[in-house]
N, C-alpha and C positions, 0 to 999 in steps of 0.2 A: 194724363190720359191713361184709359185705364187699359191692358193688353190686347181684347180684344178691337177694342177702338185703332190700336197701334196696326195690330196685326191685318185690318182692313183698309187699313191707311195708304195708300202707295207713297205717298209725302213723308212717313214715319219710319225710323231703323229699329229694328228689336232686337236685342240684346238677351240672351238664355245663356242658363248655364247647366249644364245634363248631369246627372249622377245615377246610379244605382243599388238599389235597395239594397240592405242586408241580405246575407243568403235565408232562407227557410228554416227556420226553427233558434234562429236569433234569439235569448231571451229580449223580453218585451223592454226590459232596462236598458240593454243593450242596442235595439234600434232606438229607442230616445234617444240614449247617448251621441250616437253615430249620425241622427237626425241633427243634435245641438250642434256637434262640429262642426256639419257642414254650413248650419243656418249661420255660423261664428266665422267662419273661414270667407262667406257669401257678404255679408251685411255690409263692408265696405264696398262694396261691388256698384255700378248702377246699375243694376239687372230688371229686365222687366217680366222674368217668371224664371222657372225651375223645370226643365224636363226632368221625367224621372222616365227611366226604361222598364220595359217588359221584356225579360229575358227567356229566349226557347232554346232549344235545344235544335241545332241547325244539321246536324251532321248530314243530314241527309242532301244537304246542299252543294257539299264538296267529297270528295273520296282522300282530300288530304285531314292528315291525322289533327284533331282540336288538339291548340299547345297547350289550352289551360282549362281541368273536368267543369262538363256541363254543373253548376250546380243551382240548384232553384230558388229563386228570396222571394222575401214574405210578399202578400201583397201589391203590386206598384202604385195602388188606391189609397191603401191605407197610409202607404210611405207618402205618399202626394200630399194628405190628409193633413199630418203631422207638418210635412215641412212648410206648408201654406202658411200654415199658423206661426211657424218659431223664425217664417224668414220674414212673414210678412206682404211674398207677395205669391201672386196664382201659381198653382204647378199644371205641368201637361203629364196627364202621366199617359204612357204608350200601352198599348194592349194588342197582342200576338194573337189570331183566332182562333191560332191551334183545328179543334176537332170542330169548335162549337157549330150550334144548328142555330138554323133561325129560334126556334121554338126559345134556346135556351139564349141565346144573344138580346133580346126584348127586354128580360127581366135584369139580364145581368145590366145594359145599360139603365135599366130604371133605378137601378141598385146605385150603380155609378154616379146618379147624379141628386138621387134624392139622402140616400143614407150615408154617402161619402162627400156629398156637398160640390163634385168638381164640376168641371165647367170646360176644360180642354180638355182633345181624348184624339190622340196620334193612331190612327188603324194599321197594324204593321200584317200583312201578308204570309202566306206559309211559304216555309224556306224550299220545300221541293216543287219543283214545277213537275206538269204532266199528272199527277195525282188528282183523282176526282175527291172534293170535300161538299159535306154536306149544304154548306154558305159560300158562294163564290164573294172573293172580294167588292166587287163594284155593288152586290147587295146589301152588305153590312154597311159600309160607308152610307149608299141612302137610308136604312133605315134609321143610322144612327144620327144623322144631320138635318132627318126630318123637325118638327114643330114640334111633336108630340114629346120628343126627350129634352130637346133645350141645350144640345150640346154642342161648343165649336170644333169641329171635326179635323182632323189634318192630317196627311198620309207621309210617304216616306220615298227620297228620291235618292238616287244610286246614280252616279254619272258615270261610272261602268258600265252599265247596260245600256247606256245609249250607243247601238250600234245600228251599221245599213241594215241589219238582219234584223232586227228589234229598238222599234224609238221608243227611248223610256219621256223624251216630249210629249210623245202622243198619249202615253200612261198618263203622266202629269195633265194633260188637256181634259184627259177622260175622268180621270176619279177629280179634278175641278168640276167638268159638268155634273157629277155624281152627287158633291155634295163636299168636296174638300175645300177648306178656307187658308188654309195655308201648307206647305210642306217642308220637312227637314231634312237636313242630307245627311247622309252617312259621310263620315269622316274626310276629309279632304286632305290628301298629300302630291296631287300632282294637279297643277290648274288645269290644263288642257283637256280632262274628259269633261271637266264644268263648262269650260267656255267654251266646247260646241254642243252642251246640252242647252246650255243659259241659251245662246245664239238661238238654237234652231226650235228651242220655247217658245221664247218671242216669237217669232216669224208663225209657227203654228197659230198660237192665240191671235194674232192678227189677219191668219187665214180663215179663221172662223170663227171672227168676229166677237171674242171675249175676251172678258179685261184679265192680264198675268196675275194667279195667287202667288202671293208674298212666299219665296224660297230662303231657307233661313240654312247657313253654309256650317256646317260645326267641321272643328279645330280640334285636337288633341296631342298633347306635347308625349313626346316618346323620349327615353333615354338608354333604354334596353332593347336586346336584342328577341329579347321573350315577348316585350312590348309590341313589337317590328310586327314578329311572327305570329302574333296573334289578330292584329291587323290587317295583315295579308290574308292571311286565313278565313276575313269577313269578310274580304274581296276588294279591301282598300288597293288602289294601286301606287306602288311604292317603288318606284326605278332602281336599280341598281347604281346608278350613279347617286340616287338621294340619298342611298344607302351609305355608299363611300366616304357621302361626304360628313351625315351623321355620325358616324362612329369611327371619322377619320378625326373628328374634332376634338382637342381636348379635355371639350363641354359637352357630348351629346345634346344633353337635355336643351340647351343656352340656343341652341346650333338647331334643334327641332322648330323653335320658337322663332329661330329669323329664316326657317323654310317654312311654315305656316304664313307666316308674314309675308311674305314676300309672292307666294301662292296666293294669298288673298289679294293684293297688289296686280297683280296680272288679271285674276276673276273680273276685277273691278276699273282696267284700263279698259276694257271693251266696251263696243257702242253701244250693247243690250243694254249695259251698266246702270244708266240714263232713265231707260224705259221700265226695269224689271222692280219691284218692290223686295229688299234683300235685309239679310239679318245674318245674325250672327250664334253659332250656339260653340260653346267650348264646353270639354267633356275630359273627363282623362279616363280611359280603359285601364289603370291599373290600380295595384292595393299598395304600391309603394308611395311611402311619405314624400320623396322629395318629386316622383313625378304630380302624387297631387300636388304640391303645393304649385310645381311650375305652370300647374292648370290657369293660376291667377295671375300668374306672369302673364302668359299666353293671352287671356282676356284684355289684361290692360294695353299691350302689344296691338294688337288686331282693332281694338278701340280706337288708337290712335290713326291706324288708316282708313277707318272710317268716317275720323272727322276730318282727315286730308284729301278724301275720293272728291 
């Protein structure tokens, strides 16, 4: 079944695995390269596609200091492009809207889908609120999930922000009505903001009368402290007790991997559990070798509670 099939499936799990592009001005050898590794590091995987990120420049979103400089990578189109091809299977790559206007968002999706070939396309929001932009979010997502471009569309959900002040359910219900077919979550380290957003999803969608898009839960193993705080800094929320006990352990990294797990575990004891159409995406946020490689730990981990749910 082919991703999209999967991804509209409520009967079906999907399985992603996220990375991010080279920075900007990579030679061209060199993102090949970085492309092979991963599509090599991937291919024992049973993955049913590749996110690739679109990375901005958030500062404006917090007033604490970024632990690690904004820097810009090539493309996320182009990287999508490439790794389609050397892993085999679809990539999503995300796109940030930054400044863009309607005028100039038309062509860029036309661009997207005819001269880069893609086919998934994640709408990710500007990081400051209160600022007026030229394209409100809930416009871009229809334009871009209309007929005329041919794209499956899918936005970005934060179980942080679901609060009494602000339901990010009802964001989820809304950019669904809009034109969103599925969503991904930013980084998961504590179950509890998931399982009273998953919860009170459900119950939304069922108050008004539409069927739940597929939420797909990403994972990332951490072993460092730099790791942590940079994490946090995206707005992951990370206890100070998860903290203690991470870098009380041994193994950090070992010890990431059976609190992701066991996070997942609880997401998935819940009665929404049943009802919600759910996936899985594991990512690692850093450039060090041994947390990538625990990335694949992580997936095979998280794999197995999903064929024990």
């Amino acid at each position: 079944m082919d991703l999209k099939s999967k991804l509209l499936d409520p009967k079906e799990t999907v399985l992603l695995y996220g990375t991010t592009p080279p920075r900007h001005g990579t030679p061209e050898d060199q993102v090949s390269a970085a492309a092979e590794k991963l599509a090599a590091r991937t291919a024992p995987l049973p993955l049913d596609g590749i996110v690739v990120y679109d990375i901005q420049d958030e500062a404006g979103r917090t007033r604490q200091p970024r632990p690690f400089p904004f820097v810009r990578t090539v493309d996320p189109r182009s990287y999508s492009r490439e790794l389609a091809k050397l892993c085999g299977r679809p990539a999503i790559a995300y796109k940030a809207l930054g400044v863009l206007s309607e005028s100039e968002w038309r062509p860029w999706l036309a661009q997207t889908r005819k001269e880069f070939g893609l086919e998934f396309l994640s709408i990710v929001g500007r990081p400051t609120s209160g600022t007026k932009y030229p394209m409100p979010l809930s416009r871009a997502i229809r334009i871009a999930s209309g007929p005329a471009i041919g794209l499956t569309i899918g936005g970005v959900v934060i179980a942080e922000r679901h609060t009494p002040q602000r339901s990010e359910a009802a964001r989820l219900l809304a950019k669904s009505l809009e034109g969103c077919g599925y969503f991904i979550s930013q980084t998961v380290y504590s179950a509890r903001p998931t399982q009273l957003l998953l919860r009170d999803y459900l119950r939304d969608c069922r108050g008004g009368g539409v069927e739940p898009r597929r939420v797909v839960l990403t994972f990332s193993p951490c072993g460092r402290e730099k790791t942590l705080g940079f994490l946090r800094w995206l707005g992951v929320t990370v206890s100070p007790e998860t903290e203690r006990t991470l870098f009380g352990a041994a193994n950090p990294l070992a010890k990431s991997i059976e609190i992701c797990r066991d996070n997942l575990r609880r997401i998935l004891e819940q009665p929404y559990a049943a009802k919600l159409p759910l996936g899985i995406n594991v990512e690692s946020v850093s450039i060090n070798r041994d947390e990538i490689d625990a990335s694949v730990d992580l997936f095979h981990a998280l794999r197995e509670v999903l064929a024990g749910k």
